[in-house]
Structure formats: C-alpha cells, structure tokens
C-alpha positions as CSV (number, residue, x, y, z in Angstrom):
1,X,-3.9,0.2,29.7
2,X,-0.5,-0.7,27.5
3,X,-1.2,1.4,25.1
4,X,-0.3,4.5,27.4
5,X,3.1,2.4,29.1
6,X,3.8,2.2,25.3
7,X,3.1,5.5,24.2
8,X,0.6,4.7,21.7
9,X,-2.3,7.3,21.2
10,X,-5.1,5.0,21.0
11,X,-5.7,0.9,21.4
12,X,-4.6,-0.3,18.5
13,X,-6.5,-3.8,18.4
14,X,-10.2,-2.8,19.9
15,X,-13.0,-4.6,18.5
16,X,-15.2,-2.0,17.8
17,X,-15.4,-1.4,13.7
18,X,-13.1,2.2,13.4
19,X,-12.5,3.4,9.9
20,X,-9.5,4.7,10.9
21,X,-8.0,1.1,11.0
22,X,-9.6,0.0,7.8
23,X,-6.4,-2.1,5.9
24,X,-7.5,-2.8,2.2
25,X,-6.6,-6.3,2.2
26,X,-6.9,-7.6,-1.8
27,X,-10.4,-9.1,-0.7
28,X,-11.5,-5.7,1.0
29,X,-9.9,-3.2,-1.2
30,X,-12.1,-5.3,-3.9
31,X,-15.4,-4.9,-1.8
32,X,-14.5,-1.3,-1.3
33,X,-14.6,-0.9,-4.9
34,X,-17.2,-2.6,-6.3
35,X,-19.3,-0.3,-3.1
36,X,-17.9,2.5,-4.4
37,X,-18.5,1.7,-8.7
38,X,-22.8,0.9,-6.8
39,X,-22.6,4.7,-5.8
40,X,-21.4,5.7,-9.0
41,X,-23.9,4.1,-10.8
42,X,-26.8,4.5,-8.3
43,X,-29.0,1.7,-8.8
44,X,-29.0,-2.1,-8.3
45,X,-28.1,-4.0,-5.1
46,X,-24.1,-5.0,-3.7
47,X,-23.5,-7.7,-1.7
48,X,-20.7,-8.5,-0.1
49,X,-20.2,-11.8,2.2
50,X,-17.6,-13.1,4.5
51,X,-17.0,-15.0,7.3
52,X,-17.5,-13.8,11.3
53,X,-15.4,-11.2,12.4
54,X,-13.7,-10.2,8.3
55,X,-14.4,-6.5,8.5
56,X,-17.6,-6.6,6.5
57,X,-18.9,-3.4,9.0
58,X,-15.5,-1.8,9.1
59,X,-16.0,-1.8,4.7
60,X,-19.7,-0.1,5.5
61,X,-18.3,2.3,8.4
62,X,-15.3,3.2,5.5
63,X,-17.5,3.3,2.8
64,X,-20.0,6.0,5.1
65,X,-17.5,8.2,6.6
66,X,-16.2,8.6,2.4
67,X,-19.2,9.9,1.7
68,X,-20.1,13.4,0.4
69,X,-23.4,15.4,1.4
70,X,-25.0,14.0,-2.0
71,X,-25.9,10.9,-0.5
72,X,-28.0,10.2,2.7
73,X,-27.1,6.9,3.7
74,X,-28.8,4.8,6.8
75,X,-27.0,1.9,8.4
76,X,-29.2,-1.0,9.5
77,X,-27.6,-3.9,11.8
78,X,-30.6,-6.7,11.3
79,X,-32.4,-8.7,13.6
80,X,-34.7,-11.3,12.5
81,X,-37.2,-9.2,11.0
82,X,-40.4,-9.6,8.7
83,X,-40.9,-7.3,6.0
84,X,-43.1,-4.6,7.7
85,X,-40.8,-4.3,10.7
86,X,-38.2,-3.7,7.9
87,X,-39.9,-1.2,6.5
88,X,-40.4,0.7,10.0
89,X,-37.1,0.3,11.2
90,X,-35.5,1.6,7.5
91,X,-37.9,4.7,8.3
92,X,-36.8,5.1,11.8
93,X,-33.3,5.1,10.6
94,X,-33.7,7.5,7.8
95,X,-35.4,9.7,10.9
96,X,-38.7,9.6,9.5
97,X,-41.4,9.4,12.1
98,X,-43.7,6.3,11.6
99,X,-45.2,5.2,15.2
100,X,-48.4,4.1,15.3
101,X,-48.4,4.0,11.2
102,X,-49.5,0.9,9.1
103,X,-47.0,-0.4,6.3
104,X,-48.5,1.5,3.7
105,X,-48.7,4.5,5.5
106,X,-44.8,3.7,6.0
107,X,-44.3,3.0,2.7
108,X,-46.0,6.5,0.9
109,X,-43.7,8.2,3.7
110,X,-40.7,7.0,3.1
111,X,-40.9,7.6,-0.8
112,X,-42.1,11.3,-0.1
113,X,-38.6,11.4,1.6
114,X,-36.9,9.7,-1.6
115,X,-38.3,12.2,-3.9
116,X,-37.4,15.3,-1.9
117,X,-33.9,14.3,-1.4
118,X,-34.0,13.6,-5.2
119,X,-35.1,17.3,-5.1
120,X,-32.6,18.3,-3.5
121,X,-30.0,16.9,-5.9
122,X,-29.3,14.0,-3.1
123,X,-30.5,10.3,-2.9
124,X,-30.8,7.6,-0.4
125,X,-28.1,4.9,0.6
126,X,-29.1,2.1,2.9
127,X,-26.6,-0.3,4.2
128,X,-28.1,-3.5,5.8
129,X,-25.7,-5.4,7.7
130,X,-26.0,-8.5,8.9
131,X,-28.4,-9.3,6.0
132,X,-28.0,-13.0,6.5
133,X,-30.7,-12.5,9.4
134,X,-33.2,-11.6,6.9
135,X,-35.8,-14.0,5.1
136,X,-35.9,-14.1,1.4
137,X,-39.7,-12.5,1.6
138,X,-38.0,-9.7,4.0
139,X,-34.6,-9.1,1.4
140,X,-37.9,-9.2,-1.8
141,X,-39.2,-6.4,0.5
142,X,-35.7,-4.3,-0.4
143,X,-36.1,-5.0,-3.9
144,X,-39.7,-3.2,-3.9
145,X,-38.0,-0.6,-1.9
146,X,-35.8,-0.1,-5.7
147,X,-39.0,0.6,-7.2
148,X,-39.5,4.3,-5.8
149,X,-38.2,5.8,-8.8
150,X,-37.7,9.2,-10.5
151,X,-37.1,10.1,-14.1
152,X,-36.3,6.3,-14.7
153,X,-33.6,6.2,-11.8
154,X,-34.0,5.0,-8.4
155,X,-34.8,6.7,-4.9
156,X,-32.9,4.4,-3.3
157,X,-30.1,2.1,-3.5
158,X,-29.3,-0.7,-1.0
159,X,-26.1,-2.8,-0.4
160,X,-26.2,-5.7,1.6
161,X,-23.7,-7.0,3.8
162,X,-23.7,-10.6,5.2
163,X,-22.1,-13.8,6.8
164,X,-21.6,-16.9,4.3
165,X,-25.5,-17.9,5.1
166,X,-26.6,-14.7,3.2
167,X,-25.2,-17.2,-0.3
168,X,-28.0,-19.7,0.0
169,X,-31.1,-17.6,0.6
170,X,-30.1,-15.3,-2.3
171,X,-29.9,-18.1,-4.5
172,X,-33.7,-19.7,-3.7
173,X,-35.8,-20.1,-6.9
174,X,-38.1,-17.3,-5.7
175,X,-35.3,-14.7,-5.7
176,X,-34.4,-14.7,-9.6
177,X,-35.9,-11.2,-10.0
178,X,-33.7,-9.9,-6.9
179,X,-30.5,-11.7,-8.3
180,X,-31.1,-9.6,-11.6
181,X,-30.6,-6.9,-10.0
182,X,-27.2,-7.4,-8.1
183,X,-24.5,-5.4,-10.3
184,X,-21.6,-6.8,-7.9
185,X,-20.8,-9.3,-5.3
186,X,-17.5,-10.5,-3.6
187,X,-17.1,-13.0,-0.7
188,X,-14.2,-11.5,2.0
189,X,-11.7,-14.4,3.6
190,X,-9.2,-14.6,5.5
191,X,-6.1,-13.4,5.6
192,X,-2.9,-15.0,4.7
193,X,0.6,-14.7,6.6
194,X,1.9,-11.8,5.2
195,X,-1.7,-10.1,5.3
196,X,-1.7,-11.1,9.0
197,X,1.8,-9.2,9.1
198,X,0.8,-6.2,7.6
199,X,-2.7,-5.9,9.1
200,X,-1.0,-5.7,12.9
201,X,1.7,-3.6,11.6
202,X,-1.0,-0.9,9.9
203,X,-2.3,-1.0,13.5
204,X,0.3,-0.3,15.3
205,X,1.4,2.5,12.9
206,X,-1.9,4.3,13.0
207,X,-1.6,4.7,16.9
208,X,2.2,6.1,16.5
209,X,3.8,2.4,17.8
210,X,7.9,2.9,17.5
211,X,8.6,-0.7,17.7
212,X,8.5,-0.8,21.3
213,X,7.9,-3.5,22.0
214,X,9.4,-5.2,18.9
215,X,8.0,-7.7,17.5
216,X,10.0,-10.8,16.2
217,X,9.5,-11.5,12.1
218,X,8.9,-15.4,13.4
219,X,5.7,-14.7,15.0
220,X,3.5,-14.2,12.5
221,X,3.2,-18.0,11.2
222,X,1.6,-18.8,14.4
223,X,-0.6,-15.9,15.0
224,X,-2.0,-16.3,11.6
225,X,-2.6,-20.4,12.1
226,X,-4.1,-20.1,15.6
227,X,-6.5,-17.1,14.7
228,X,-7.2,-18.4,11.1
229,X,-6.2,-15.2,9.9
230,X,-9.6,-13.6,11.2
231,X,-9.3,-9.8,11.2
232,X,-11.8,-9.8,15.0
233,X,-9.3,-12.9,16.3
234,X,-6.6,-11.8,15.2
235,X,-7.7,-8.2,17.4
236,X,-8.2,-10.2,20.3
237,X,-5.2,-12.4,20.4
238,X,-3.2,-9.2,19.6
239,X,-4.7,-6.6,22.6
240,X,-3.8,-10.0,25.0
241,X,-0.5,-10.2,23.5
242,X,0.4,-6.6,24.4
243,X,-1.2,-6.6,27.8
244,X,1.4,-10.0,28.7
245,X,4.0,-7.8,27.3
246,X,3.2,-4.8,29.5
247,X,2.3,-6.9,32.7
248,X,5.5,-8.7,32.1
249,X,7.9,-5.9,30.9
250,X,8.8,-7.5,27.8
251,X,10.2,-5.2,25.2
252,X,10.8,-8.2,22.3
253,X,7.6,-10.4,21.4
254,X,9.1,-13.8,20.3
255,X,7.4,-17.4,19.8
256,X,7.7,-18.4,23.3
257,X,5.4,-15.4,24.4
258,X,2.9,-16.3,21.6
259,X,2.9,-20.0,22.7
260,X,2.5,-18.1,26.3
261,X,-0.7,-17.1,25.3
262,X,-2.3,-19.4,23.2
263,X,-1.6,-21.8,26.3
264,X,-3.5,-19.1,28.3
265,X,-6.5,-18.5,25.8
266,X,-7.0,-21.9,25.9
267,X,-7.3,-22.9,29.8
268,X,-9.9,-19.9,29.5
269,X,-13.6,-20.4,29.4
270,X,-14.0,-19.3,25.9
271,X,-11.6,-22.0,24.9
272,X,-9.4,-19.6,23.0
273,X,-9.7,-18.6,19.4
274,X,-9.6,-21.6,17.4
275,X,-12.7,-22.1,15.6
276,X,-14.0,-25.7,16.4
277,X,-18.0,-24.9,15.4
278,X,-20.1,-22.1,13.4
279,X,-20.5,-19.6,15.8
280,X,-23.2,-17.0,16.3
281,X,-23.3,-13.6,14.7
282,X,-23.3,-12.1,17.9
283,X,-24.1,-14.0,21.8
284,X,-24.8,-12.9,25.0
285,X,-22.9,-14.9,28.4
286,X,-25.9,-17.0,28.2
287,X,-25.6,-17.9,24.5
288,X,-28.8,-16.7,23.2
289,X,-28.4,-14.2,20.0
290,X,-28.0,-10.8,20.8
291,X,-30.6,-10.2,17.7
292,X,-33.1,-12.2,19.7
293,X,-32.4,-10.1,22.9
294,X,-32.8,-6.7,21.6
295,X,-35.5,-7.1,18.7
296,X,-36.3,-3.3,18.6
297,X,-33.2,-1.4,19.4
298,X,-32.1,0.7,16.8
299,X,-28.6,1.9,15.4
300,X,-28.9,5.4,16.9
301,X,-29.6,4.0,20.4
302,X,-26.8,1.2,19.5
303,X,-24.3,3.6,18.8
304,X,-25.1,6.1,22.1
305,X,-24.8,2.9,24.0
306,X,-21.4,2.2,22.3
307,X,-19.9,5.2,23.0
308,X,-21.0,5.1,27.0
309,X,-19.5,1.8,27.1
310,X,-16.1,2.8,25.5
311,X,-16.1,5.9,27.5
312,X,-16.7,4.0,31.1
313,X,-13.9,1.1,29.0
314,X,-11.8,3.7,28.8
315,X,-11.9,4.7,32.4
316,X,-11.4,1.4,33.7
317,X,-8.4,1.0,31.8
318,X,-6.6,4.1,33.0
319,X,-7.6,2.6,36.3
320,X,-6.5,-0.6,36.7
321,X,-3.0,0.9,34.5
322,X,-2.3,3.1,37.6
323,X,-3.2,-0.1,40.2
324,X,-1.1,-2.3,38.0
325,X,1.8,0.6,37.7
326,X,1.4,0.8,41.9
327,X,1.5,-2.9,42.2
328,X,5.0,-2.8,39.9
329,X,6.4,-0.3,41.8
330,X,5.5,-2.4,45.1
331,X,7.5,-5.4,43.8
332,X,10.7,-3.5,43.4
333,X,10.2,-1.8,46.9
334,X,10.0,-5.1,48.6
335,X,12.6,-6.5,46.6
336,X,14.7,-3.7,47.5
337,X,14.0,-4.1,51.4
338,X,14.4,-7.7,50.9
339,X,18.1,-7.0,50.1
340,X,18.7,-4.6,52.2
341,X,17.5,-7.0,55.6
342,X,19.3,-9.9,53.8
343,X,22.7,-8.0,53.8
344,X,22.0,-6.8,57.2
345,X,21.3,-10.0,58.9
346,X,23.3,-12.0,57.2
347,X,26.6,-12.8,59.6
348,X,29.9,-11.6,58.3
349,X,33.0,-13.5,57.8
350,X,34.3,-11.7,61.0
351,X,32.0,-12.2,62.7
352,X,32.2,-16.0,62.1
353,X,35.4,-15.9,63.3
354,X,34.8,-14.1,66.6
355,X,32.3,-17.0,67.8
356,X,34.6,-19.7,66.6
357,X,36.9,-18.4,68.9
C-alpha cells in the first residue's frame, strides 16, 4: 500500500525470507561463510543457531539461490518428525518417488540418486531448517544419511539450521559421534543500534527509497530497544511504521511517531513486540504449532501456497491503497465545502450593521 505513495518498487519490510534483502550482519556474514567453506569441502555437518525471527532461513534461501548447477540442494522446514518420516520426506524433496515404500526401500533409493548425481559430476545438499524440531535419534538418522559414500567422499552433505533449543539436544551423551562430525557452528544474535540502522537503511535502498519519508538519526535507539534488535520484529514494527506515515502524510519519521506506535502495538491483541516469554517457532490464531497442524505438507506445496498468498496480499494492498487514497481525497473535498458554506453563511460586518439599525 505505501510502498507505491512512496514510490518504492517492492515492500521493503515483508516477512517472507527474500534473498534479495539478505544484510551480512558480522554474525550472518560469518554463518554465510562458514556455509559456504561446508560446500567447499563437501563433507561433515554446519550448524548454525539463533534466536526466533534472526534470518537463519533468509542465510539458507542466500546460501541456495548462490548456488551453481554442481550441487542439488533440497530445503526441508521440519515438523516433529521420526527418523523414517525423515527419510521419506528428504526423498520427496529431492523428487524421488517413495509412496507406499518401506524405509529401506527409501533408503537404497535415495543413495541410487546420490551416486548418479556423483555421476554426473554433481552432489546432494540438504538444508534442514528448523532442526530444533528434530529428536536426537531423528538428527543420528542424518548422520547415517553421511554414510552414502563414493571414492571415500560423501553423497551427501547436510547443514542444519535451528532455534537456540537445537544447542542442548546436539550436546546429549548419545550424540558424540554426530558432534565429530560438525566442521562449523556459529549462534546468530541480535542486532545492535547501528546494525538496526543499517539493516532498515539496506531495505529501503534495495526497493529504490529516496528518503521520502526521512527518517530522523534519533530513532533508531528506540526501534532497536523495543524490537530487541530482532531482524522479523524489527520488519514488523518497520512496515507499521511506514503505513502511520502514509495514512498520516508524514514526510519526517521522528520519536514521537515511534512512541506513536509502540503505544499502538501495545493496546493490540498481540501485545506488541516486546518479548515477555519463549515464543513458538511458528503458531496458528489458536496457538497450537503450525508444525503440529500441517505434519505432511511439504516445501514444494509450502512454497505454491506462499506465492498464492503473496499474490492475493498483493492485491488487497493495491486495494485498500486506492479506498484509502479515495477516502484522502474525500476529507479535503469536505473540508473544502466546509469553508466554502462557512464563508457563505457567515454574516458580514455590513450586514451587522444593517440590522443594528
């Protein structure tokens, strides 16, 4: 909606993960890195943790759309899953067909596949996000997965991406032979005031913003306290921030306008964007896990639903920009006609006169 009374070419602070908007923070431009030096060396396990909303699956989105046609990479977002439903869905993802097949039939499929990409000069990347769903007899199933090997190297190479929770169950006793084979790990946080600065600003500059509206250097302190410097929160906060400023026909953002909306955040029902408890990797209204909702649903199908939902977005934006545009122009018409009666009935000084006498 603002972004076209603006003239930007895209929304700048949507909370779908976009590569395009990737800013290599000093924690992320170190996960980028030490995902990048796994692909060089093309064995052993990455893992990369942060809190909620840190831009772990903007990294893996980055990381994949970098990618040359060498490597064949799959994207998993996990649910709670056992190690056989692992198994099928890392098929289902690298298209391999596997209804109706047992584990091991699974199993001697999937590392057919391996070996004739390895063929074909290629190998297999899989990306599991959300890894902190998995158990740690699930994540030992990933490291059997290494096993598939060809001429001493491995078929495939997984990197796991996860929420602080991931720590723990990696560390367990039983998961010694899986820690030996993690070449890197870094743990993402939050950003800092002049990370928060820079973040919005390389937002705004990838959709073409001219400083219109402007932005006063004072705000930042505030944004970065209330949202805790959260890279999802700090979206949030920001796409409000610039509808007020469009609804209200501000063209300077100052302190009073961010106090405007924290004020409005928190009368809401979410309570605003303060963190006061753990929250859950993803919710529906009702609070149950999204995970637990949709136990079966695949990327593929994820991502087709994504893109219907930021197309019909999308439409209801323009939408409601042209009510809101009609509405503005409404207000100054019945301003104007307010005047113009209020001149007109209003008695002269002549006329004042005339009746006095």
């Amino acid at each position: 909606m603002y972004e076209s009374y603006y003239g930007l070419s895209d929304k700048p602070f949507k909370l779908s993960p976009d590569p395009q908007f990737f800013f290599e923070s000093a924690h992320h431009s170190k996960a980028i890195s030490y995902l990048r030096y796994g692909l060089e060396l093309g064995e052993g396990f990455i893992v990369v943790t942060g809190p909620i909303g840190t831009g772990k699956t903007t990294i893996a989105r980055s990381l994949i759309v970098s990618l040359d046609e060498s490597i064949t990479a799959a994207q998993i977002a996990t649910t709670r899953l056992n190690p056989e439903q692992l198994v099928t869905m890392v098929a289902a993802n690298f298209g391999l067909q596997v209804e109706g097949l047992n584990k091991a039939d699974i199993l001697r499929r999937l590392e057919n596949y391996f070996f004739a990409l390895y063929q074909q000069g290629k190998r297999a990347l899989l990306i599991i996000d959300e890894a902190q769903n998995l158990s740690a007899e699930t994540i030992e199933e990933l490291r059997m997965l290494s096993n598939f090997q060809a001429d001493g190297k491995p078929l495939i190479q997984s990197f796991l991406l996860g929420q602080e929770e991931l720590k723990p169950i990696i560390e367990l006793p039983e998961m010694e032979q899986f820690r030996q084979r993690i070449i890197a790990s870094c743990h993402l946080k939050s950003f800092n005031i002049d990370e928060t600065k820079n973040y919005i600003l390389h937002r705004l500059r990838t959709v073409g913003w001219n400083e219109n509206p402007s932005l006063d250097s004072d705000i930042f302190d505030l944004i970065t306290n209330y949202t805790g410097g959260i890279p999802r929160k700090i979206n949030i906060f920001m796409d409000r921030l610039f509808l007020y400023a469009f609804m209200e026909g501000i063209g300077t953002i100052t302190l009073d306008h961010i106090q405007s909306i924290i004020e409005e955040l928190g009368e809401e029902l979410s309570g605003g964007l303060k963190a006061r408890r753990p929250e859950p990797t993803a919710f529906s209204p009702l609070g149950i896990k999204a995970q637990e909702m949709m136990p079966d649903v695949h990327i593929p199908d994820m991502d087709r639903a994504h893109r219907t939902l930021m197309d019909v977005m999308k439409v209801l934006d323009e939408e409601i920009y042209r009510k809101t545009m009609t509405l503005k122009n409404l207000d100054k018409m019945i301003v104007k006609k307010r005047n113009e009666l209020s001149q007109v009935s209003e008695p002269s000084f002549l006329d004042n006169t005339y009746r006095k006498k």
